[in-house]
N, C-alpha and C positions, 0 to 999 in steps of 0.2 A: 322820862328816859325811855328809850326804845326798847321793846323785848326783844331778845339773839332769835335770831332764827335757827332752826332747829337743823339740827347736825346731815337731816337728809327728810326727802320727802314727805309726808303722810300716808302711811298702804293704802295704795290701791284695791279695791275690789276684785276677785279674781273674776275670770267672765263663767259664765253659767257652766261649760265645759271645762275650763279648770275648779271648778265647785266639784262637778260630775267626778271630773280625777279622782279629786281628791277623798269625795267621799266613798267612792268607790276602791281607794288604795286605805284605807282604812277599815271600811269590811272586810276587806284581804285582810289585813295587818291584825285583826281580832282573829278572822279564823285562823289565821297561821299561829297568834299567840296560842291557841286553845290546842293549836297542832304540832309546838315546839312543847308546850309547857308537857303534852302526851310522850313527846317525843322525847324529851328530857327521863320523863318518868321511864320509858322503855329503856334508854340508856343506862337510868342509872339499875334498872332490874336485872340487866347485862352485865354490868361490870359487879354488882356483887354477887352473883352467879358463876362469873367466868371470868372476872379480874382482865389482866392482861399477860394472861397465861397462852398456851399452845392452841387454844381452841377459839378464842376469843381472835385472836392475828389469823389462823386459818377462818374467820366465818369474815372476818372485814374486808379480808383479800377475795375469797368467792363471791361477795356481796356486791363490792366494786364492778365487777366484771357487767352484772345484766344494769347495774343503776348508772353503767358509761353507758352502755348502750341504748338504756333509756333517754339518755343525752342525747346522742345522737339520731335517734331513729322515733323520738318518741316527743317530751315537751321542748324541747331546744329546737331543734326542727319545726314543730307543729308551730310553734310560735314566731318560728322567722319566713316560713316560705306559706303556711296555711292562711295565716289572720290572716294578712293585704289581700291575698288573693280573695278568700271568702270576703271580707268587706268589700270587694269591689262588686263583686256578684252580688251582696245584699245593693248595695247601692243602685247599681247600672241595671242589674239583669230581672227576669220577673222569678217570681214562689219558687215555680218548678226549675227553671233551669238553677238554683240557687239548693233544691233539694236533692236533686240530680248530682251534682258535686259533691255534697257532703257524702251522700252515699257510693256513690266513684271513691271517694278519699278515701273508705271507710271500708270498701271491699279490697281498693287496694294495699293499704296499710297491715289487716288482718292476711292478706297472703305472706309480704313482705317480711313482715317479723316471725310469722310460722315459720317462715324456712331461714331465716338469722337463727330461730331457737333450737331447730332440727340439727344445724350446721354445729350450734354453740356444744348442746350436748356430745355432739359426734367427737371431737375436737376440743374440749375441756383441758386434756391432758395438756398437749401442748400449748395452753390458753396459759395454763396455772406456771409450764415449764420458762414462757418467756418472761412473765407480768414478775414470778417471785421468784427471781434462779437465786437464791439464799435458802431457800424450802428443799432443796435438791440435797443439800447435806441431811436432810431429816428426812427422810421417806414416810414417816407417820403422817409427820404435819403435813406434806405433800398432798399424802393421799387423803386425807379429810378437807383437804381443800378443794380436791379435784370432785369429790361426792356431793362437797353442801352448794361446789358451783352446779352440777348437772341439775340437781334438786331446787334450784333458785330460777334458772334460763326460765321456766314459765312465766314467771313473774314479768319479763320483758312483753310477753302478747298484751295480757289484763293493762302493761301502766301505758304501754302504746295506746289502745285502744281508749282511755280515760282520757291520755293527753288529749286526741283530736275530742272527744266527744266538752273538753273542758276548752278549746280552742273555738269550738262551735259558740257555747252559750256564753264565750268571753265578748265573741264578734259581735250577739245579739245585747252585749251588754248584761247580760246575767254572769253576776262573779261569784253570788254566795255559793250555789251548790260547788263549783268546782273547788272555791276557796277552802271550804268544809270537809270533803271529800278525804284528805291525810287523815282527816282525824280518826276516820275509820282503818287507814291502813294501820297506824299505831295503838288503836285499842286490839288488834284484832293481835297482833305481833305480844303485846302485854298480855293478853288472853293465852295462848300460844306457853309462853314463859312458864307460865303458872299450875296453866293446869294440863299441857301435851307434853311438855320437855320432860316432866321428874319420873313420864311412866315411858319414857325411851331408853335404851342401853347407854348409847351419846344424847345427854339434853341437845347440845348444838344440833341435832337434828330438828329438831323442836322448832326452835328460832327462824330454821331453813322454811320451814312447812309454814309458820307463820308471813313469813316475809311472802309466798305466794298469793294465802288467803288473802294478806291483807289488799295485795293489789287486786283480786278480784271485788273484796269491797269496796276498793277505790272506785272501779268503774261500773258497778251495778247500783251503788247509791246515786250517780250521775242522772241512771236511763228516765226516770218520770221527768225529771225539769226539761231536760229535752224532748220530750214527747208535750209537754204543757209548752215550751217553744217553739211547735208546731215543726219538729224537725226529726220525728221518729227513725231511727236507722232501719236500713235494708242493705240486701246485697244487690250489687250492679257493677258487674265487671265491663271495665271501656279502659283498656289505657288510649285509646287516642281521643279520651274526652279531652277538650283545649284547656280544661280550668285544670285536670288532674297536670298534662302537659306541661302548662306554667309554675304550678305547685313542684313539678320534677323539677323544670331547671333550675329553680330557685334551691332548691333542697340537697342538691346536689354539691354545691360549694358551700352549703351548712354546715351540710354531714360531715364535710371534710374541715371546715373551719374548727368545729364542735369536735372533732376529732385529735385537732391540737391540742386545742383545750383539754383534753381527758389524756390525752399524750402527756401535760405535766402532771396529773397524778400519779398515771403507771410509772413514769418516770421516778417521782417519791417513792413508790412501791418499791421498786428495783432496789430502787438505792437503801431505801429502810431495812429490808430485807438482810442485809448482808448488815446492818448495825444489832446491837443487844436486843434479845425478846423485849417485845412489847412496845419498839420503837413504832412501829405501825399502828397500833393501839392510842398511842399518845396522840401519833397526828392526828387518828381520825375522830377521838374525843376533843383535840383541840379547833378542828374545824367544824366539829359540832355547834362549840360555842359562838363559836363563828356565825355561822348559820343560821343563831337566832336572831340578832340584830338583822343580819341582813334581807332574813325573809321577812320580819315585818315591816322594812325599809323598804330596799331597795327592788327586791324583787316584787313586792306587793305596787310599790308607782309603778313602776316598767310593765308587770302584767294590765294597769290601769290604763296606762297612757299608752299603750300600744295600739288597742283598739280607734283611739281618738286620731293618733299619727297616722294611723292608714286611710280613718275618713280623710284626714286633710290633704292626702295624698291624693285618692281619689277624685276627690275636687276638685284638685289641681290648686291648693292653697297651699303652693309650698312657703308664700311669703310669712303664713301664718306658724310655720314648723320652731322657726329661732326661739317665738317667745315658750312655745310649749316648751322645747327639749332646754330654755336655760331654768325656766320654772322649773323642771322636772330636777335639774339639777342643782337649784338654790334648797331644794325641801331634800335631798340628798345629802348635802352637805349639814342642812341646819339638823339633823337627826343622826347621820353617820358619826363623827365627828365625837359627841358626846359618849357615843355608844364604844367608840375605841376608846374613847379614856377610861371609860367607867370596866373596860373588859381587863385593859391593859394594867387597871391599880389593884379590882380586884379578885384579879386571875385568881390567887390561892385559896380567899375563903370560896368563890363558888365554883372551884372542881371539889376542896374539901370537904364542903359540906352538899352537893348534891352525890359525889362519885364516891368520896371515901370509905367506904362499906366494905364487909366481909371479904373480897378477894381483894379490892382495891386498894393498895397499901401506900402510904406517905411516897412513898418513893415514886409511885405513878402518879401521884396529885402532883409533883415535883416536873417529871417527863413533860407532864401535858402542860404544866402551864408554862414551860421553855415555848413549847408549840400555843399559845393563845398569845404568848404576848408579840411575837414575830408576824402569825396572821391579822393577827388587831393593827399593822404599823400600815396593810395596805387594803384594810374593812372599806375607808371610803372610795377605792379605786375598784374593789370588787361590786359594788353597791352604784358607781357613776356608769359603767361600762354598759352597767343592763340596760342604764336609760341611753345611751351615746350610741349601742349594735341596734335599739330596737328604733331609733333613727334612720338608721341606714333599711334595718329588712322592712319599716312604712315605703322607705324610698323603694326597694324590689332591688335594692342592691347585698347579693350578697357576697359578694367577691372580695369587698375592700376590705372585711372583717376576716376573711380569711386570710390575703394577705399579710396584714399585719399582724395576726394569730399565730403568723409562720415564725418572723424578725421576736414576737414574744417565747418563742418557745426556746428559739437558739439562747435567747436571754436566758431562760431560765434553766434550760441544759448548763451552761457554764457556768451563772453561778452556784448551782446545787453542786457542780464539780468541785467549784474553789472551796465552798461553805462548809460543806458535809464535815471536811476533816475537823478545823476547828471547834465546830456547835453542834457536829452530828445533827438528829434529828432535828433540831432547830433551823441548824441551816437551811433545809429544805425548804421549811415553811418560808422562813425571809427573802428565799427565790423567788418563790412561788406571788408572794407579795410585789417584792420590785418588777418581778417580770410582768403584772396585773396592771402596776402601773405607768410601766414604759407603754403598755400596751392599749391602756384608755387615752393617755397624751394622744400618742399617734392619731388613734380613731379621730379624736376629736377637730384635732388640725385638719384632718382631711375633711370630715363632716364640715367645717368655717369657708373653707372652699370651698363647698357645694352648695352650699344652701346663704351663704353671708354670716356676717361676723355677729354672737350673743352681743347681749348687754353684760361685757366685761365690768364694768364699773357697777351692777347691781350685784353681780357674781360676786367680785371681790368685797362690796361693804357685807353682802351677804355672812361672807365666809367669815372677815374681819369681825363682826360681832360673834358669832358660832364659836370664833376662837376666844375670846376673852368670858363669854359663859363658860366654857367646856375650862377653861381656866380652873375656874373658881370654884368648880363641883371636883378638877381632879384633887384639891386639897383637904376635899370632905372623904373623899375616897381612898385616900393614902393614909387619912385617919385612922379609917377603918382598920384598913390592909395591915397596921402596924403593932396589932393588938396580938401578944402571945395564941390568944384564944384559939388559930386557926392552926395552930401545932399541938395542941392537946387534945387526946380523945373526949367523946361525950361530949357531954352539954352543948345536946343539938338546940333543943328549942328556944336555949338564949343564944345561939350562934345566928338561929334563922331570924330571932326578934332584931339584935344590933342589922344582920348583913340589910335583913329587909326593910328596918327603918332607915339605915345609910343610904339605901337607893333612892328609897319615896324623899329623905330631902334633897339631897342631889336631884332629883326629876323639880319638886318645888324652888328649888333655887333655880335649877338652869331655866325655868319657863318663868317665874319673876322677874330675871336680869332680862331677858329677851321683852318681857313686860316694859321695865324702865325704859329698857334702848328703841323702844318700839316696833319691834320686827316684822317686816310683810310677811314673811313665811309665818308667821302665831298668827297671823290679824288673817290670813286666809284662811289656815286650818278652822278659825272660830267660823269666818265669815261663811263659808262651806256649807256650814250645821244648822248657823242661826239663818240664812236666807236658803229655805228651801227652796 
């Protein structure tokens, strides 16, 4: 009797550069775990310190202000208009004209955000008066907002100048120091908490001072690996060098794409602002959680594979772009996917047992996880989009993402209009969600035009297994979720034993079903590792 043939292919071998990705979006994905799990720790040293009281909404609101414009003018930027350009220079151009750019980039960057920070401090007041017009009924909260903002603007010079210096040694293919890099910013902010906050009049000033230092460790732990990459910085003022030139016009419809983008935050801002103390709070701890799946996902390939898409650019292999950016987006989905189930079932026990402490009371573990399970519905659109923009800026296109940045905003202005009243702070986030992902479609349709149509049929069995494991783990997770334990105070250490054995099997189930079904996406992540 004849054996069935098997429901789909045998995995293929990923080629030597999709290995490279990957294992290089995995040293990302470690150092980012070891920079969330800090960064978690800072959080939660915050919220039992300052709960989500008056001090806590005025330092999240100042905070926002220099880390959009770190979006904008600093890693969001560096990463859409710098990499292509510099890898095309490593590629085409010799040492020097190649060293000559970086430091052009580098002299002009350090003037640019000087006088963004000069401007920021001047002009705080009315920063604070448009971003939170709900803070206007409170003059206290106002003005501690308008202080821990002038006290933070520094921060924007130090994370600009890391961006490029972490843009530099991404192009030469060095990921770990900039990978590494946060960890410093969050030990130093934890440091800060501890031991500068309890001998100030306001601790929240503490926090502010930290948040500076840490970005100056962000970029001073960079300077030896670039100097061992034979790329030491200097100053060298030219703006009519042709590579700074090209880097502008590219950067120019970023700034303003990535300005949308930060457009729906301030937008949440506004709107939160005029709902209950502590709606602000909620969000920005529910996009915390947010944050961790997706830095070790999504933004760790994207930061990967961007490098790779701009060589192929360079070559002029655009033929070869389809298979990368569907790969990119099959190991997005096989990772996202699970990670919104497992956030979305068990939202309560880990705000409760990471955040619930001394200021942080039931009722804010309650807030934020309205705000984790609404950001968790649109985790794989936030996590696809990184790989689908950093398509387009390998292409040197940055216009089409802004476009479409535009059609996403209107989105999501209307619905935070509709939502708000119904789910309040919730609503926002489920804007914020739907508008991410009307706004990856779009990209994406337009990317199939330009470049030719993915392997839809690998995409879709892809996705079609992803969802029948993500299945079978949300049932271990709901398990969990349904246990009085996460409403009763204490008994942390059997809360952390049940939450953290429910994950590890949920992880061993969801990677044995992907075993049985035979997955390309597991059979490369191994293959990656075992064939150096």
């Amino acid at each position: 009797m004849p054996q069935p043939l098997p429901p789909h292919p045998p995995p293929i071998p990923p080629t030597c550069e999709e290995g490279r990705i990957l294992r290089a979006s995995v040293l990302i994905s470690g150092a980012t775990l070891l920079s969330r799990i800090l960064g978690f720790a800072r959080d939660i040293v915050l919220a039992r310190f300052f709960g989500a009281g008056m001090a806590a909404d005025a330092f999240f609101v100042a905070y926002r202000i220099p880390n959009m414009l770190r979006e904008l003018f600093a890693e969001g930027s560096m990463a859409a208009a710098f990499i292509p350009v510099f890898s095309e220079y490593i590629k085409k151009k010799s040492p020097k004209d190649t060293k000559e750019l970086a430091n052009t980039a580098f002299t002009t960057l350090l003037f640019l955000l000087t006088l963004v920070c000069i401007l920021g401090i001047i002009g705080a007041p009315a920063i604070i008066y448009v971003i939170a017009l709900g803070f206007a009924d409170n003059p206290e909260k106002q003005a501690l907002t308008i202080q821990l903002t002038r006290m933070m603007f520094p921060y924007l010079i130090l994370i600009g100048l890391s961006a490029l210096v972490m843009g530099i040694l991404n192009s030469v293919r060095s990921f770990a120091a900039p990978a590494f890099a946060p960890v410093m910013f969050n030990l130093t902010i934890i440091a800060c908490a501890f031991f500068l906050a309890p001998q100030l009049e306001n601790p929240i000033y503490g926090i502010a001072v930290g948040v500076v230092l840490g970005g100056a460790a962000q970029f001073f732990i960079q300077l030896p690996h670039l100097r061992r990459a034979n790329f030491p910085l200097s100053f060298h003022w030219n703006l009519q060098h042709p590579g700074v030139k090209r880097i502008g016009t590219l950067i120019i419809p970023t700034i303003f794409g990535l300005g949308i983008t930060q457009a729906n935050l301030l937008i949440n801002t506004i709107l939160a602002s005029f709902l209950a103390t502590g709606s602000i709070t909620f969000l920005f701890y529910g996009m915390r959680l947010i944050h961790f799946p997706l830095g070790l996902v999504g933004i760790a390939l994207a930061t990967a594979i961007l490098p790779s898409l701009s060589a192929l650019t360079a070559d002029d292999a655009h033929d070869k772009l389809n298979s990368r950016i569907e790969f990119g987006l099959r190991h997005v989905f096989f990772l996202m996917i699970p990670a919104t189930v497992g956030l979305i079932m068990l939202r309560t026990p880990l705000i409760h047992l990471f955040f619930e402490h001394g200021e942080f009371t039931a009722e804010a573990t309650t807030g934020t996880a309205i705000a984790v399970a609404f950001y968790a519905i649109g985790l794989w659109a936030f996590g696809s989009i990184r790989i689908v923009t950093s398509a387009f800026y390998a292409l040197q296109d940055t216009r089409t993402p802004v476009r479409v940045a535009m059609l996403a905003l209107f989105c999501n202005v209307t619905l935070s209009l509709a939502l708000i009243g119904p789910l309040k702070h919730g609503g926002l986030a489920l804007a914020t969600s739907i508008a991410t992902m009307l706004n990856v479609t779009i990209l994406l349709f337009f990317l199939v035009k330009r470049i030719g149509p993915l392997d839809w049929q690998a995409l879709i069995r892809s996705l079609l297994r992803t969802i029948v494991a993500s299945a079978v783990i949300a049932i271990i997770c709901r398990w969990i979720a349904i246990h009085d334990l996460w409403i009763q105070p204490g008994n942390w250490t059997a809360k952390a034993i049940i939450l953290g054995t429910g994950v590890l099997v949920s992880i061993v189930t969801y990677i044995g079903i992907h075993i049985l079904m035979r997955s390309p996406e597991l059979a490369a992540l191994r293959r990656a590792f075992v064939k150096q």
